[in-house]
C-alpha positions as a printed Julia matrix, in Angstrom:
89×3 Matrix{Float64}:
 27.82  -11.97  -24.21
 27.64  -14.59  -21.97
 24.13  -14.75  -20.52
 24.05  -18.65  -18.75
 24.76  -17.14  -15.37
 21.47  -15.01  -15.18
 18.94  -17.78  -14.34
 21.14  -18.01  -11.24
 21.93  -14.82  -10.24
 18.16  -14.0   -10.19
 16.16  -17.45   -9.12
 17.02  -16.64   -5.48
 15.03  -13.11   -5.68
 11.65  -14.72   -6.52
 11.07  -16.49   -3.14
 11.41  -13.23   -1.39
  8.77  -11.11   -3.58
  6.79  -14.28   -3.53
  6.47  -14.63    0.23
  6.1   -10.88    0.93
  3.3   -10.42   -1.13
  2.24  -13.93    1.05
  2.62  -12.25    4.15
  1.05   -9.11    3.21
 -2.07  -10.92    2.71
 -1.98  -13.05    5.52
 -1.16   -9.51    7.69
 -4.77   -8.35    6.4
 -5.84  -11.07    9.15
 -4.31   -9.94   11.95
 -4.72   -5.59   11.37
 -7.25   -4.59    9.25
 -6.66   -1.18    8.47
 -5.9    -0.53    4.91
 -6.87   -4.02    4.05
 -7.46   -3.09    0.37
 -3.66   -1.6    -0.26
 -2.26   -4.74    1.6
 -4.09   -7.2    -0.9
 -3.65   -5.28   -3.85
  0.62   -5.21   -2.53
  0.23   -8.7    -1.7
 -1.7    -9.76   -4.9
  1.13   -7.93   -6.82
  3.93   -9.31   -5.04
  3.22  -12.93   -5.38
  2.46  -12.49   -9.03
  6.18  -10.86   -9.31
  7.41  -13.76   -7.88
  6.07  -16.22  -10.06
  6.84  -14.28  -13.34
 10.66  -13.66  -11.88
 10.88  -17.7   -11.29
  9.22  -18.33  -15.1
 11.2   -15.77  -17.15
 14.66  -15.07  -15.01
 16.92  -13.87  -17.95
 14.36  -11.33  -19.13
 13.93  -10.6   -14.94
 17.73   -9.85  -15.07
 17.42   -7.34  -17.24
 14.13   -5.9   -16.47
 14.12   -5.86  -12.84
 16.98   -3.5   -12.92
 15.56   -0.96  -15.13
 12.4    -1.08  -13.17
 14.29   -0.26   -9.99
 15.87    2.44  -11.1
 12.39    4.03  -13.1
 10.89    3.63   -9.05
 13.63    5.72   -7.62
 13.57    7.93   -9.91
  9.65    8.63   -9.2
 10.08    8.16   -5.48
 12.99   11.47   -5.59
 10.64   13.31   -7.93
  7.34   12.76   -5.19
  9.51   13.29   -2.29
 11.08   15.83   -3.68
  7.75   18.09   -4.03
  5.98   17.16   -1.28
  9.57   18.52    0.74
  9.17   21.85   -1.19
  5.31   22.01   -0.56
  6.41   21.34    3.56
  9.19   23.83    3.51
  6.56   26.5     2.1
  3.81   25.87    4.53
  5.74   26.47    7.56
């Protein structure tokens, strides 16, 4: 298996975590309302970043699985929380 084209296929996706989690903590500045969830997001966002640009091939694989383990907790949450709002009315 031919594994020299991960480092580029997944190089270009650190900038992007990197400056979200930036700009999440530079938005604490301008609204502070749930100041504490945007540093902790933008604490853990910059800190994805920089392990995505250190280790990309084991980001290539990881990243994926890790995608699909959130989406499968986001249906499960939303899924509930519709049931508990179609029983209260």
């Amino acid at each position: 298996m031919d594994w020299s084209h991960a480092d580029r296929d997944h190089t270009a996706y650190w900038p992007l975590v990197a400056y979200t989690g930036l700009f999440l903590i530079l938005s604490i500045f301008k609204d502070s309302s749930q100041w504490i969830w945007r540093l902790i997001s933008g604490v853990i966002g910059v800190l994805a970043g920089i392990l995505v640009l250190q280790h990309p091939l084991q980001s290539a694989v990881i990243l994926p699985a890790s995608i699909v383990f959130i989406l499968g907790i986001m249906g499960i949450v939303i899924g509930i929380t519709s049931l508990i709002a179609a029983f209260e009315g």
